[in-house]
N, C-alpha and C positions, 0 to 999 in steps of 0.2 A: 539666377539659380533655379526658380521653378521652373524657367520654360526648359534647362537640362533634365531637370528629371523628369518632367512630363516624355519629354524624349528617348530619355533613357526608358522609362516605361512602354510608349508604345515599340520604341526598336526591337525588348522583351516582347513583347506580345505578337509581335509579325514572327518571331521565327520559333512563338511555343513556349518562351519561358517564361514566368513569374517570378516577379520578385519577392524572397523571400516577409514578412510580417513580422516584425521583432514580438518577441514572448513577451509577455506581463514581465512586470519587475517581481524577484523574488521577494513572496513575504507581502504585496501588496494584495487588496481586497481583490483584483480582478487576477490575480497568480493564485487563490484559494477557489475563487467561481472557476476558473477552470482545470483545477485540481479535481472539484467534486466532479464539474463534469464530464472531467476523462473518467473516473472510475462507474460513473452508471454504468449498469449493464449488468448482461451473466456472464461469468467467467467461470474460466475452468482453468485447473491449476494441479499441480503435480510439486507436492513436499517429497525431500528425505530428509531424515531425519538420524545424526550419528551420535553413539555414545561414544563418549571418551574409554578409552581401556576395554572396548571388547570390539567382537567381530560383528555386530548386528548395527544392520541398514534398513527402517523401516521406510517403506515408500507408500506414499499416499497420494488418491485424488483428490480434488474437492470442487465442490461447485460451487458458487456466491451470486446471489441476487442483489442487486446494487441499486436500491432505489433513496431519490432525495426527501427530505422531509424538512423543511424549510429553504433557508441561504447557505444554513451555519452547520448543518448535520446530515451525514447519510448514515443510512442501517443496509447492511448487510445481511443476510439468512446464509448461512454456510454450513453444508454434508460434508463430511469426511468420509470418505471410502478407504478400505484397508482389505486388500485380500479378496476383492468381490463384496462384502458385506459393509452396509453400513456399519459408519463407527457414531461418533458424534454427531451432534447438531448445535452451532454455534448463531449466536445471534451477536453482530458487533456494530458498536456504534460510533463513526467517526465524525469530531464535529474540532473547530478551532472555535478557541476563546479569545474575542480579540484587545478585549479590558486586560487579559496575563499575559497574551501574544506565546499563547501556545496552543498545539495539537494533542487532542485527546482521544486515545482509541478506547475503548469498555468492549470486554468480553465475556457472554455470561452462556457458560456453557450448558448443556444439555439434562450433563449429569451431575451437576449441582454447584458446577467451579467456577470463578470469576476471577478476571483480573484487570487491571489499569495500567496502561500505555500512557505513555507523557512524550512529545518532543517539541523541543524550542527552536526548530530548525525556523528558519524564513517561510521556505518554500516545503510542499509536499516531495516532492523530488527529492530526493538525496537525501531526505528527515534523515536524522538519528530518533530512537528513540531507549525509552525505557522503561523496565516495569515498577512500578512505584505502591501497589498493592498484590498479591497479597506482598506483607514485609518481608516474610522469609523467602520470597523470588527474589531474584540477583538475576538480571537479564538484560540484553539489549538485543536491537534489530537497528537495520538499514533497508528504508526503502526507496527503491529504484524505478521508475518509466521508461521501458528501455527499446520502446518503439509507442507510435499512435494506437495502437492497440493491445500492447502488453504491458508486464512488470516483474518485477523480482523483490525477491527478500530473503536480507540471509540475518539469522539471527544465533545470537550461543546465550546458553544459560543454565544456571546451575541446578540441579532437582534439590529438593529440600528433602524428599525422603532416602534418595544414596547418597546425596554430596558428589555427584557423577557432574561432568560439563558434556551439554548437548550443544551439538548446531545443527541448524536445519536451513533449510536451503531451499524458495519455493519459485516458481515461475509460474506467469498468467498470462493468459490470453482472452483476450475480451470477443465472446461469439455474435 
């Protein structure tokens, strides 16, 4: 059996191909080291953002600086651009706990707002998540890696001051 797949390996390699490397198992310590490590980086990224019941589509860029800070946590720094003009400045912090076997995101915004992300997905890939602070949020998101260098996220959630349903919709690319 080995000397076939040594075989099978070099007969790949004379004409150019590799053989694929199977991924971490979902949810295992080496599927979260390279969760964090796909998201290093700066990105740049493009939300909209729709109310239920009217005609307004806001659209936004945003940059994000992805740096690590241990095994178990990165931070992010994130601009919001709206319009040409800065909007916000977010600072968020993604880290899994692996005593609950869950992903936590913290967000503490600029101009005075925070909130708390929770998912008990396995893997970063495909997480669901939710917002679990402030209490009067009602929200969720799904996050996606939808190449070696990108991602997506689509999230809906209710405003607590109209009682309106938002979703938003965002894509990245890692520069």
């Amino acid at each position: 059996m080995y000397s076939k797949a040594v075989g099978l390996i070099l007969a790949l390699s004379l004409i150019g191909a590799t053989p694929a490397i199977g991924a971490p198992a979902p949810g295992s310590a080496a599927d979260r080291a390279a969760s964090f490590k796909f998201l290093l980086g700066t990105w740049h990224c493009t939300r909209t953002v729709d109310v239920a019941g009217t005609a307004k589509t806001a659209t936004m860029s945003e940059t994000q600086v992805v740096t690590a800070h241990g095994p178990q946590w990165l931070h992010a720094a994130q601009t919001t651009m709206r319009d040409g003009q800065t909007g916000s400045q977010q600072d968020l912090y993604l880290a899994y706990n692996p005593q609950h076997a869950n992903w936590v995101l913290i967000t503490i915004d600029s101009r005075g707002a925070s909130q708390v992300e929770t998912s008990t997905s396995p893997a970063l890939n495909g997480s669901k998540w939710s917002v679990v602070y402030p209490s009067t949020s009602n929200g969720t998101s799904v996050f996606t890696k939808t190449a070696g260098n990108a991602y997506s996220s689509a999230s809906s959630w209710t405003s607590s001051k109209t009682g309106k349903v938002l979703t938003s919709k965002e894509s990245c690319t890692r520069q």
